[in-house]
N, C-alpha and C positions, 0 to 999 in steps of 0.2 A: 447906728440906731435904726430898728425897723420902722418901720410908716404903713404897714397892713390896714388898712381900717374895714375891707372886704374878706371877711372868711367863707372860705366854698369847705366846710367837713364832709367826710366819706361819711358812710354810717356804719358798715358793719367790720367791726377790725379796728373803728378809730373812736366812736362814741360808745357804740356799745359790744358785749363780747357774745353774738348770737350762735357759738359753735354747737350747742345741743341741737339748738330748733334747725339749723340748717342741714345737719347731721343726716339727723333720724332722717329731717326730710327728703334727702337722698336717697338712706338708705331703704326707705318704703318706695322712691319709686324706681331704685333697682331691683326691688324685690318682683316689683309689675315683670319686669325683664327676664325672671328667674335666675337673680345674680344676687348672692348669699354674703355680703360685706357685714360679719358681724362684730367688728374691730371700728367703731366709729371716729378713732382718730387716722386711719385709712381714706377717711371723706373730709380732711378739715382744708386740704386744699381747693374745695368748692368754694370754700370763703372768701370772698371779694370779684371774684373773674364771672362774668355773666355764663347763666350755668348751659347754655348748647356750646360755649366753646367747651367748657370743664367735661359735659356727657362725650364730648366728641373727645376731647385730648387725651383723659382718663381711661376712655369704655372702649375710643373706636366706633360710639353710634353717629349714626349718617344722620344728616339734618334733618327729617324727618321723623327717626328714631329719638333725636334730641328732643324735637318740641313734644311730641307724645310724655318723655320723659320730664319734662317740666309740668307737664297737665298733671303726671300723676303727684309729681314733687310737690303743685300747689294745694293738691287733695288734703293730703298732712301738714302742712306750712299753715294753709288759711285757716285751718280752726284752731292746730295744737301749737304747730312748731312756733310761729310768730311768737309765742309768749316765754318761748325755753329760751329766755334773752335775760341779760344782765349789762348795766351799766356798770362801763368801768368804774370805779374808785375813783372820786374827783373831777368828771366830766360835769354831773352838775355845778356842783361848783365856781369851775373853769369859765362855764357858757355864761354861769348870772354875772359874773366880774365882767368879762368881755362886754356883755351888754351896758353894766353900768357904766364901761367907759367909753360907750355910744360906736361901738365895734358891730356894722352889716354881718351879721351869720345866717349862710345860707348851706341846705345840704345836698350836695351831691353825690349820687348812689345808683351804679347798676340795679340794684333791687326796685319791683316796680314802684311807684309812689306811692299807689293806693297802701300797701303794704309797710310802706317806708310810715309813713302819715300815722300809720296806727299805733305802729311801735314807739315812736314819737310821743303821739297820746297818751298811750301806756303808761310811759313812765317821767311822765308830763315834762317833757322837753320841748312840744310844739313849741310851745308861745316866747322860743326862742329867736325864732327860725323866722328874717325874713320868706322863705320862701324854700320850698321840699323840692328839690328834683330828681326823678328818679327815671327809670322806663316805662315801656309803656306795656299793657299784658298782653295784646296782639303781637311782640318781639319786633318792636320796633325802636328807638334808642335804648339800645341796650349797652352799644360804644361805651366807654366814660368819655373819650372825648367830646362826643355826642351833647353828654349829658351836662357838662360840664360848658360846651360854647349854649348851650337851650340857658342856663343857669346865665349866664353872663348877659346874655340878649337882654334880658330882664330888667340890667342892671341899666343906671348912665352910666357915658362915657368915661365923668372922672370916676364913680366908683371901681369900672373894669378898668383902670392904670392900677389902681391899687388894692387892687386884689391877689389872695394867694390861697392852695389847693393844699389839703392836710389830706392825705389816708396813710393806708398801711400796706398796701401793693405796689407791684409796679405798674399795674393802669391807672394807679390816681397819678404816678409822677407822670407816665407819658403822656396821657389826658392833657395834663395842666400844657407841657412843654408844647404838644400840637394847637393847643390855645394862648400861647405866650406868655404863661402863666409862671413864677415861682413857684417852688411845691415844697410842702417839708413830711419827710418823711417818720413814722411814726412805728419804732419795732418794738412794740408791745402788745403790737395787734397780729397777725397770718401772713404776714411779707417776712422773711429771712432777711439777715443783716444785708447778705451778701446779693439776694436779688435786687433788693432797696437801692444801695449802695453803686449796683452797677447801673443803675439810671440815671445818675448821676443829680439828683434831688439840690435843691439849693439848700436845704437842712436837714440834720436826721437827727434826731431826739427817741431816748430809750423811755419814757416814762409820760404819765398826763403831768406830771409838776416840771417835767422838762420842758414838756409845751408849753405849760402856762408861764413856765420864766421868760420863752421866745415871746411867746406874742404879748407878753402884759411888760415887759421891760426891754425888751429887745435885745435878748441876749441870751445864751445858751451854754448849759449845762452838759452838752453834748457836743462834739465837732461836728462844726459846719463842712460840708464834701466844700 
């Protein structure tokens, strides 16, 4: 039987499904670069990995060429892309039970906070959320593990025994394991079974009613790795 009473949720990939607004947002600032990606699911692996590794792993830009390339990324992101977001099916939901049954949720996300915070707003999920943690827009924790021991600091000590990491990558599972964390894995969001999987996650659930069987009963609809 589980005992989670501390949720750390990813945001993009696990709450909500931001694939347009991240998209475009690349593809406008490769366009700055004079690089023509008009196939927007070509860019959906931008989704969750902080974007100077993703400019550097995808393009080959140098670190320098990276942050330039996020300056322009956030030109389109801060006014349009933020809002080309969608909640999954059932995360509301999911969040108000957790809360009623007196369950810490807290979100941790590469994306900066300022930005995280708004999206939240948006589609009134804040006043879920003990506490937003994200990076910072100078490109500074941008890690998840980063972000994820900043999120724990937060907490007490018995809440950090019992605590556990949901996203959809494998930087939330690594994150969580470089912080001693359980993690359950979530493939309905931008991670591959097979990337998930080879993390070796202490859960992987296909669906948001699979998550919510894990954490609201403790038990799973899905094989535990």
């Amino acid at each position: 039987m589980l005992t989670y009473d501390t949720l750390l949720f990813d945001l993009d990939g696990t709450l909500t499904d931001p694939k347009p607004g991240i998209t475009k947002s690349v593809q406008y600032a490769l366009a700055r670069f004079n690089i023509d990606v008009p196939d927007l699911d070509i860019l959906a692996p931008f989704i969750g990995p902080p974007l100077a590794e993703s400019f550097h792993n995808y393009y080959g830009f140098t670190p320098e060429q990276a942050q330039q390339a996020i300056a322009y990324y956030r030109e389109y992101f801060a006014e349009t892309g933020l809002y080309e977001n969608a909640v999954f099916p059932g995360i509301p939901a999911l969040l108000a039970d957790l809360r009623a049954s007196n369950k810490r949720l807290l979100v941790a996300t590469s994306k900066p906070t300022i930005f995280a915070e708004r999206i939240l707003a948006h589609f009134d999920l804040a006043h879920y959320f003990e506490l937003i943690a994200g990076s910072e827009l100078d490109g500074t924790r941008i890690d998840k593990a980063e972000v994820i021991a900043y999120a724990l600091a937060s907490l007490p000590t018995p809440a950090y025994q019992n605590a556990i990491m949901i996203g959809d990558r494998k930087h939330d599972i690594i994150g969580a394991q470089q912080n001693g964390l359980p993690s359950i894995a979530v493939t309905y969001g931008y991670g591959s079974y097979e990337e998930l999987q080879s993390q070796q996650p202490t859960h992987l659930v296909d669906s948001v009613a699979g998550l919510a069987t894990l954490l609201e009963h403790g038990t799973t609809i899905s094989a535990s790795i």
